[in-house]
N, C-alpha and C positions, 0 to 999 in steps of 0.2 A: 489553569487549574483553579477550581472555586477555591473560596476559603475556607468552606466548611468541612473539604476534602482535606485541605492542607492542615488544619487542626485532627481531625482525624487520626492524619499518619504520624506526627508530632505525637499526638497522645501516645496511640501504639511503643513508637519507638519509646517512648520516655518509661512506659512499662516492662518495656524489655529490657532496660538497661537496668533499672530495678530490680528487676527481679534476677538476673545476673549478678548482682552486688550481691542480692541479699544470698544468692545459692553460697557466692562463694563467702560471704563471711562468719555464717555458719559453718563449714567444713574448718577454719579458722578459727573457729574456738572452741573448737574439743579440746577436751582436759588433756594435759600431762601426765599421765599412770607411772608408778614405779613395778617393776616385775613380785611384790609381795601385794599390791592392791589388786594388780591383774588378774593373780591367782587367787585372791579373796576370791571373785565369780563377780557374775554379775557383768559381765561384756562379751558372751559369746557371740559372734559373728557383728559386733562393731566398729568402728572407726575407729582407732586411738592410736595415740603418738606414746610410745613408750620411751622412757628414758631412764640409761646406766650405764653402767660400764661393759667392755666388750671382754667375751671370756671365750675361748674354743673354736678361733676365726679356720672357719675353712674355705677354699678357693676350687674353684671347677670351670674354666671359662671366666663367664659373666656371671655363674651362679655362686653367691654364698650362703652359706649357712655357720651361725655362729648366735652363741648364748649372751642375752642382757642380763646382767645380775647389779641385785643392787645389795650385795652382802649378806642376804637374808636368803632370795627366791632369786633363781633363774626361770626366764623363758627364751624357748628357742624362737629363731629370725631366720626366714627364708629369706634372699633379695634377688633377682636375678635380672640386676639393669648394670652398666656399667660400674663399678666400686671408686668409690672418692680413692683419690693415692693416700688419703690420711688414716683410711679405717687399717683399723691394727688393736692385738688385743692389747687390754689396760685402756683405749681411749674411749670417751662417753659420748655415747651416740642417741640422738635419739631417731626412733626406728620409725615410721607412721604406715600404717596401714589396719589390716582387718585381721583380727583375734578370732581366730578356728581352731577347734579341736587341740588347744592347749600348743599353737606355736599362732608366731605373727607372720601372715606373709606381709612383708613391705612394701609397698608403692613407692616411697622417698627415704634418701636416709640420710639426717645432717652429722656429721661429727665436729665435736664443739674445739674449739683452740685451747690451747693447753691453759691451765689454771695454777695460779703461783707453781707447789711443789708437785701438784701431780703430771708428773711428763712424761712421755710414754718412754724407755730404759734408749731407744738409738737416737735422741735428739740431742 
């Protein structure tokens, strides 16, 4: 293979891989919303990591649905992937997915480890 080939596919790749970082450290840093900024407007149908407390945990399968509240404003959370054994209400989660029509459906969902006094009441 010439050289000028082998620089070529070097360049290529080295773009590729670029541009795969860059995809993904964008989706990375989208903001943090709380469920009273959500409901200010202003994010219909984008990306956001919503984070609070879980309130009105419901179970169906793999499906839940259940409310993030952060004292003020609830929004409802669709999630229909396997459920962490941690989610339970009273623990904070935060939710990430796509803001429709005034609920979030989730894509991922972390729940946070307990924090000094707040624990969820069977720990």
């Amino acid at each position: 293979m010439r050289r000028k080939n082998k620089l070529v596919i070097v360049g290529v790749g080295i773009l590729v891989l670029l541009g795969g970082l860059g995809a993904t450290t964008m989706s990375a840093t989208t903001e943090f919303v709380t469920p009273t900024k959500l409901d200010d407007g202003g994010y219909q149908g984008d990306w956001v990591n919503l984070e609070g407390s879980v309130t009105n945990l419901q179970t169906e399968g793999q499906r839940a649905t259940f409310d993030v509240s952060d004292g003020n404003t609830s929004v409802r959370v669709v999630y229909e992937k396997p459920l962490p054994d941690t989610l339970q209400n009273g623990r904070i989660v935060v939710a990430k997915g796509v803001y429709e029509d005034g609920k979030l459906v989730a894509d991922k969902l972390s729940v946070r480890a307990h924090e000094g006094s707040e624990r969820p009441d069977d720990t």
